[in-house]
C-alpha positions as CSV (number, residue, x, y, z in Angstrom):
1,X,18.2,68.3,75.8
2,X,19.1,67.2,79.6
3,X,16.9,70.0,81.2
4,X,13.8,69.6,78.9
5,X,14.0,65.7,80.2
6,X,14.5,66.6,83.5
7,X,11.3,68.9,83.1
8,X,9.7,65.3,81.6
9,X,11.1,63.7,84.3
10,X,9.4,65.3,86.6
11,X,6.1,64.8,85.2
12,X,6.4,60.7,84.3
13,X,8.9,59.6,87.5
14,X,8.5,62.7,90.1
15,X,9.3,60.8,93.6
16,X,11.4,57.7,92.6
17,X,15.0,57.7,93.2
18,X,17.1,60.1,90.4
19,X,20.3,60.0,91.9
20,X,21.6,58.5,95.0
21,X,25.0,59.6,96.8
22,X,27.0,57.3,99.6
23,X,30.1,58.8,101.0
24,X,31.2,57.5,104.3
25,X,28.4,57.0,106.8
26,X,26.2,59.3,104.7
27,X,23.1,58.1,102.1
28,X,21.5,60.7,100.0
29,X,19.0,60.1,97.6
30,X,17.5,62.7,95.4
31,X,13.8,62.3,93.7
32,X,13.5,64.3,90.4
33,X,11.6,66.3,92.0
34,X,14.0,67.5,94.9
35,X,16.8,67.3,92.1
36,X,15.0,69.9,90.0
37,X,14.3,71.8,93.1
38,X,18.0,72.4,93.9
39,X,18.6,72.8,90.2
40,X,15.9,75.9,90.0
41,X,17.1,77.5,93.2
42,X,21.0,77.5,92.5
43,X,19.7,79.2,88.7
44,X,18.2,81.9,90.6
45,X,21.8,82.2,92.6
46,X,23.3,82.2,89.7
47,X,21.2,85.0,88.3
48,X,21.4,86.9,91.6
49,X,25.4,86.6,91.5
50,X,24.9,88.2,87.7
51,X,26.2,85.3,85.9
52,X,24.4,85.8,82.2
53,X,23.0,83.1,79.7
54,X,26.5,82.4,77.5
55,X,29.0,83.0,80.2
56,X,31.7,80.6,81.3
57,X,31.0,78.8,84.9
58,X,34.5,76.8,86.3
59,X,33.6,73.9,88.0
60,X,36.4,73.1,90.4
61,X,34.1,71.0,92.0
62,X,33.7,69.0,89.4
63,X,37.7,67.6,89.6
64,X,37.7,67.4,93.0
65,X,34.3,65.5,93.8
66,X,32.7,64.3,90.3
67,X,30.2,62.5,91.2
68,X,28.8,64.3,94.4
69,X,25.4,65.0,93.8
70,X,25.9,69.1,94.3
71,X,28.4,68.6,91.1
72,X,25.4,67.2,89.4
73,X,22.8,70.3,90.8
74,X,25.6,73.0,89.2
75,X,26.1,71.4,86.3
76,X,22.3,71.2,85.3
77,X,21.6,74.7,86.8
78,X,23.9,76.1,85.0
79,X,22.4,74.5,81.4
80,X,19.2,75.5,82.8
81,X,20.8,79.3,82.8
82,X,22.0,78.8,79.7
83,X,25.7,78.9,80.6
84,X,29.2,77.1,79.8
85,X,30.2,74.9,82.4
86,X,34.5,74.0,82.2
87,X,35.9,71.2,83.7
88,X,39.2,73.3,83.5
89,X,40.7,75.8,84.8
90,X,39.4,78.7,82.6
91,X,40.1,82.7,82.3
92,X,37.0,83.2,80.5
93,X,35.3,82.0,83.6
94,X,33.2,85.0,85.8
95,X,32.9,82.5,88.4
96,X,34.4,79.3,90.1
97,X,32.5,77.0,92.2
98,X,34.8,75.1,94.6
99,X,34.4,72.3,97.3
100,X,35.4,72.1,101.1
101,X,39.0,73.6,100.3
102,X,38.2,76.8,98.8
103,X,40.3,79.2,98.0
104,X,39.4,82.9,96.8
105,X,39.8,83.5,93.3
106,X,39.9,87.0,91.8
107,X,36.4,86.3,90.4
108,X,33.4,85.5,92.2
109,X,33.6,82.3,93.7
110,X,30.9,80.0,95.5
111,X,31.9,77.4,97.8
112,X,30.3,74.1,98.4
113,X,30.6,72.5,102.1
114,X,29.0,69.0,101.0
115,X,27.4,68.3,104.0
116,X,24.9,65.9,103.4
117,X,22.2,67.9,104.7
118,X,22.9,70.9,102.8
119,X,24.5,72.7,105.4
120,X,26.9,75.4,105.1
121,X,30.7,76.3,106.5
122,X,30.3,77.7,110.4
123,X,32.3,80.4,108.8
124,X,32.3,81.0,105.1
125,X,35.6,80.9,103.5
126,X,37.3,84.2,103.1
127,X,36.0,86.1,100.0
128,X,33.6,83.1,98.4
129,X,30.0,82.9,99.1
130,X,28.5,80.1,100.9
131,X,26.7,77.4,98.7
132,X,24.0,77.2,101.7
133,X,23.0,80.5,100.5
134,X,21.1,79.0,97.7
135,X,18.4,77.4,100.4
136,X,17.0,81.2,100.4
137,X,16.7,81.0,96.8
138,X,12.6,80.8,95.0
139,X,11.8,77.5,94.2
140,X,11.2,77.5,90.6
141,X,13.0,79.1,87.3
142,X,12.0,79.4,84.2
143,X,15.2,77.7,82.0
144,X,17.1,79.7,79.4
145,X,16.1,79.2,75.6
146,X,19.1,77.6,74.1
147,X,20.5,77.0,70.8
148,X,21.7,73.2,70.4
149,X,25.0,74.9,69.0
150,X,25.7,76.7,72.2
151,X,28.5,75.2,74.3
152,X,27.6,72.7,77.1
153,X,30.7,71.9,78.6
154,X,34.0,73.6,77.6
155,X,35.9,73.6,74.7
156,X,33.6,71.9,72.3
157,X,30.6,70.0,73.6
158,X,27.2,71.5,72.8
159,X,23.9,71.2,74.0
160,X,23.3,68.9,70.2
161,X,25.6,66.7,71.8
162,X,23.6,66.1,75.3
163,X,20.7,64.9,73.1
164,X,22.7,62.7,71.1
165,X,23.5,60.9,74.3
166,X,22.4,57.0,74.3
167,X,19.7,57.2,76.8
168,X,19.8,54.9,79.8
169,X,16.2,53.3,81.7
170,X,18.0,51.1,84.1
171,X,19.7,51.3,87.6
172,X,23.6,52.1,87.1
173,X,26.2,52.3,89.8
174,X,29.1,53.9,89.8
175,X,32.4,53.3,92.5
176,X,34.7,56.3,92.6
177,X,34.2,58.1,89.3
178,X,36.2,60.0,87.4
179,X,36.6,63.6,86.3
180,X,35.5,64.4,83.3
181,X,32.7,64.7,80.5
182,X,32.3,61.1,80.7
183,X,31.0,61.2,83.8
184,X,28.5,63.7,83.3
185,X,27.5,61.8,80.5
186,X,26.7,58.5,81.8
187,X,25.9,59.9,85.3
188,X,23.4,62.5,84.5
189,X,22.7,63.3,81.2
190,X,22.1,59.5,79.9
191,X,19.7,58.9,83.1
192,X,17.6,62.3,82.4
193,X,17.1,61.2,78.5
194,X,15.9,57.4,79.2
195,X,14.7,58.0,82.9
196,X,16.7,56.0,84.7
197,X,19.0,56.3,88.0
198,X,21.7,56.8,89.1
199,X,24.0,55.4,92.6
200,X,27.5,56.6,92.8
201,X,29.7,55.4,95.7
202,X,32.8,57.1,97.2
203,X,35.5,55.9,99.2
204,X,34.2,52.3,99.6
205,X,35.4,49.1,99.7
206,X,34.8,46.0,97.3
207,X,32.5,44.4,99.6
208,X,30.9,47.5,100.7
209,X,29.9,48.0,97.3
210,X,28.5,44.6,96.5
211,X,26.6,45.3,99.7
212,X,25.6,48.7,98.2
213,X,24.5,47.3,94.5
214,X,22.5,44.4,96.3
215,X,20.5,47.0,98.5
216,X,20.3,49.4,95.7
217,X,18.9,47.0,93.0
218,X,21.5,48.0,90.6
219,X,21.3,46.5,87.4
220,X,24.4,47.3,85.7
221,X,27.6,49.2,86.7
């Protein structure tokens, strides 16, 4: 499954480049180890906020910014929990996790800022909890056992059919993605079981790109 390869990850690849994020001026590139590191401490947030192995997580985030590397970190944590994540909106859902333009929902809901650094709102959003919380989080987590028929990603997608994923070893760049399970798939989930990498790149133009790939060493995408 995803998180028992990032766990391998970590021990064959732990400091070369996992998953690197441009968006406008900004560059972010994320080891396996510093991925996992954000992956453990936004479990223990999600713990601390009461969210329970099973339960529904709706990832607003997700259709707004899909391939922003803090999309990735709350998708994997919340495997690692043991949780649903939806793509959708969902009433099953105890909690929402939104980006920049949050807005309060009746259930709990965390918001993500996106700065590059990590960095939270000046002022948090009225009745969501700052994503920059999490940096006050432990550092490890020990990951949920799972059953490979328990849901992944909502309606129907289980954790069976993250290791069914074709792995991927190579370099892949992707330019704008889309929402969706697709995304996840070939953005995260296909590196983690081949160890490869992924570069996404938002908001750029053609040449920008091609500047991007060349720099990058991307080998397909």
């Amino acid at each position: 499954m995803a998180i028992s390869a990032l766990r391998r990850r970590l021990d064959a690849l732990p400091s070369q480049p996992f998953y690197t994020h441009y968006e406008g001026d900004a560059r972010i590139e994320l080891s396996a180890v510093t991925f996992a590191n954000w992956v453990d401490k936004t479990c223990n947030m999600l713990e601390d906020m009461g969210v329970d192995p099973t339960e529904v997580v709706q990832l607003d985030l997700a259709r707004s910014h899909p391939g922003h590397w803090v999309t990735m970190v709350w998708v994997a944590a919340c495997w690692q929990r043991g949780c649903t994540v939806s793509l959708d909106a969902d009433p099953t859902a105890v909690m929402v996790v939104t980006g920049p333009d949050a807005v309060a929902d009746t259930r709990m809901t965390v918001a993500c800022s996106l700065h590059p650094l990590g960095l939270g709102f000046p002022v948090a959003p009225v009745g969501c909890t700052d994503y920059a919380e999490v940096l006050s989080q432990p550092d490890s987590h020990v990951a949920e056992p799972l059953s490979p028929h328990d849901v992944a990603v909502a309606p129907d997608t289980t954790f069976q059919h993250l290791r069914e994923v074709a792995p991927r070893s190579g370099r892949l760049l992707a330019a704008d993605p889309v929402p969706g399970w697709e995304s996840i798939r070939d953005l995260l989930v296909a590196p983690l079981l081949g160890n490869g990498s992924t570069v996404v790149v938002v908001g750029a133009d053609e040449d920008a790109v091609e500047r991007i790939r060349t720099q990058e060493r991307v080998e397909a995408g």
